[in-house]
C-alpha positions in Angstrom: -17.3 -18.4 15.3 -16.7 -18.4 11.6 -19.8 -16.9 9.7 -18.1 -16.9 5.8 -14.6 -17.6 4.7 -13.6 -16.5 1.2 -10.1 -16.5 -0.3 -8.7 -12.9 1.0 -10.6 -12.8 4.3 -13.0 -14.4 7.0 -16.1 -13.2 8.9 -16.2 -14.2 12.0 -18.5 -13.2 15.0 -16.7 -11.4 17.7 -18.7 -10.2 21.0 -21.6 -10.5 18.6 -20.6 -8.6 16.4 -19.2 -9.1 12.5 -15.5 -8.9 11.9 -13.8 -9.0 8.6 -10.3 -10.5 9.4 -7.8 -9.8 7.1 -3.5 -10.2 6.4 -2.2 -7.2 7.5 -1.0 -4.9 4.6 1.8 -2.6 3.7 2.4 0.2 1.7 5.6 2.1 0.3 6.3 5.7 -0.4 9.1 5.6 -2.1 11.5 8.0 -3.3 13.0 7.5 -7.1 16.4 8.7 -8.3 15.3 12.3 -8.9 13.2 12.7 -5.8 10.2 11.7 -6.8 7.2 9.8 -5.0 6.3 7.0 -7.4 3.0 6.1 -7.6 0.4 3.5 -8.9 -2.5 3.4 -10.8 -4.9 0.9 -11.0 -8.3 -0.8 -11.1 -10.0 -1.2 -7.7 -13.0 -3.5 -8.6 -14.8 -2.0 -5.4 -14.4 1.6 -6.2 -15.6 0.8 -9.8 -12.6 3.0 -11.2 -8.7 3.3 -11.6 -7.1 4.9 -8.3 -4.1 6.6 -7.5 -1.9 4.7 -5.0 1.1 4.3 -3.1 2.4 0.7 -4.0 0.6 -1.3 -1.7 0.3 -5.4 -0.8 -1.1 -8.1 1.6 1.4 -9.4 4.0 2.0 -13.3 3.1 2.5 -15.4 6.2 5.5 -16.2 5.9 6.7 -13.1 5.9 7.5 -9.7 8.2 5.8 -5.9 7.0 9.3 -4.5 5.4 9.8 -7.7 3.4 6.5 -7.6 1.7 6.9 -4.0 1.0 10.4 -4.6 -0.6 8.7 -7.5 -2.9 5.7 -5.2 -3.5 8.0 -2.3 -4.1 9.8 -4.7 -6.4 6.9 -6.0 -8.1 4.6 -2.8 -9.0 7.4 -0.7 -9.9 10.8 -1.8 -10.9 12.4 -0.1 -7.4 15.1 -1.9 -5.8 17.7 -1.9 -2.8 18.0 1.2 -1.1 17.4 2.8 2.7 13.9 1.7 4.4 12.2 3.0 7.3 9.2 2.5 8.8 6.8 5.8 9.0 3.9 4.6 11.1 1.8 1.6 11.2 -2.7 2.0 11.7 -5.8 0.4 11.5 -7.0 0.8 8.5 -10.9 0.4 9.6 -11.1 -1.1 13.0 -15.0 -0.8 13.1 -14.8 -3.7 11.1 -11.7 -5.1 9.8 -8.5 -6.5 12.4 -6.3 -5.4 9.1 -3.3 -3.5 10.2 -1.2 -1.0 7.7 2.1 -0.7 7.7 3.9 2.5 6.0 7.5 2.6 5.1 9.5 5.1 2.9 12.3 3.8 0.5 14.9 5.9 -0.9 18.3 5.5 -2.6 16.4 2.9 -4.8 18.0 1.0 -8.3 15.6 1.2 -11.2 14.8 -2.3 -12.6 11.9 -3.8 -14.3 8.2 -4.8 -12.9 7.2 -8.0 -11.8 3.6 -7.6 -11.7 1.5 -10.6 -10.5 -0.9 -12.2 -13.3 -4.0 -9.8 -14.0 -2.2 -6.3 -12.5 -2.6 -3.3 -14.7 -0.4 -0.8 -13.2 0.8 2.9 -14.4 3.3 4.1 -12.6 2.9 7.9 -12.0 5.7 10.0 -10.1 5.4 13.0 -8.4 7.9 15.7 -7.3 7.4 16.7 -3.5 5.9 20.0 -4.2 3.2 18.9 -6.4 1.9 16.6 -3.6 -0.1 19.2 -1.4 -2.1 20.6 -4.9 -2.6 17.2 -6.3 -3.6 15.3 -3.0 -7.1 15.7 -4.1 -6.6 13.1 -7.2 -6.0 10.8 -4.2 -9.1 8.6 -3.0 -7.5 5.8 -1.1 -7.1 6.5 2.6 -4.0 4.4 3.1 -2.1 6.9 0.8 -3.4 9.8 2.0 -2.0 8.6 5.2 1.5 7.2 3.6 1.7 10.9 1.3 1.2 13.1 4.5 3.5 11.7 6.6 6.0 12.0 4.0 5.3 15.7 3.6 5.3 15.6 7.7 9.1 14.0 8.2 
């Protein structure tokens, strides 16, 4: 049963309880020319501030995980072409949410130009590998957390 329906997600009522169902997401750390992780900042309305991010999108229906995180790859950053493979894929909240995460890292990538959808404000902030571990604190959003360890993992 179908409690609210807004334009990102649904609440339905599952074995009476709430769930927030959501497309499934993706996000990319990818790997510039020099080697380093290329990150995003920008606003999140429901943190109230601007966060440091992986590049990061909602799955469209017609498409599969690594093709939306090529076109968000693409459109947040300039970043192009190159090798892809998947690193993991996670719930990002299943006490609530049915959204699934998919994590993939890029390298070998062709610099280009942004494409940013109408409204996005996004710097682009790169990192070198070894300044991950003593800047990981600067990082508040759990998907990258999980994306920028598993880098440092592999």
């Amino acid at each position: 049963m179908t409690l609210w329906e807004g334009k990102r997600f649904s609440v339905v009522l599952a074995d009476g309880r709430e769930v927030a169902e959501t497309p499934d997401a993706v996000a990319v750390v990818a790997l510039d020319a020099e080697g380093r992780v290329v990150l995003v900042r920008q606003l999140r309305e429901a943190a109230g501030e601007r966060l440091l991010e992986l590049p990061a999108g909602l799955i469209d229906a017609d498409e599969t995980p690594l093709e939306t995180a090529q076109r968000e790859l693409r459109e947040e950053t300039g970043l192009r072409g190159g090798e892809w493979r998947e690193l993991a894929s996670f719930w990002s909240s299943p006490g609530f949410t049915n959204e699934r995460v998919w994590v993939f890292q890029a390298t070998l990538l062709e610099e280009g130009e942004p494409e940013p959808d109408d409204g996005e404000d996004l710097e682009l902030v790169r990192w070198a590998r070894e300044e991950i571990e003593a800047r990981v604190h600067e990082i508040a959003d759990a998907t990258t957390l999980v994306g920028l360890l598993l880098y440092l993992r592999g």
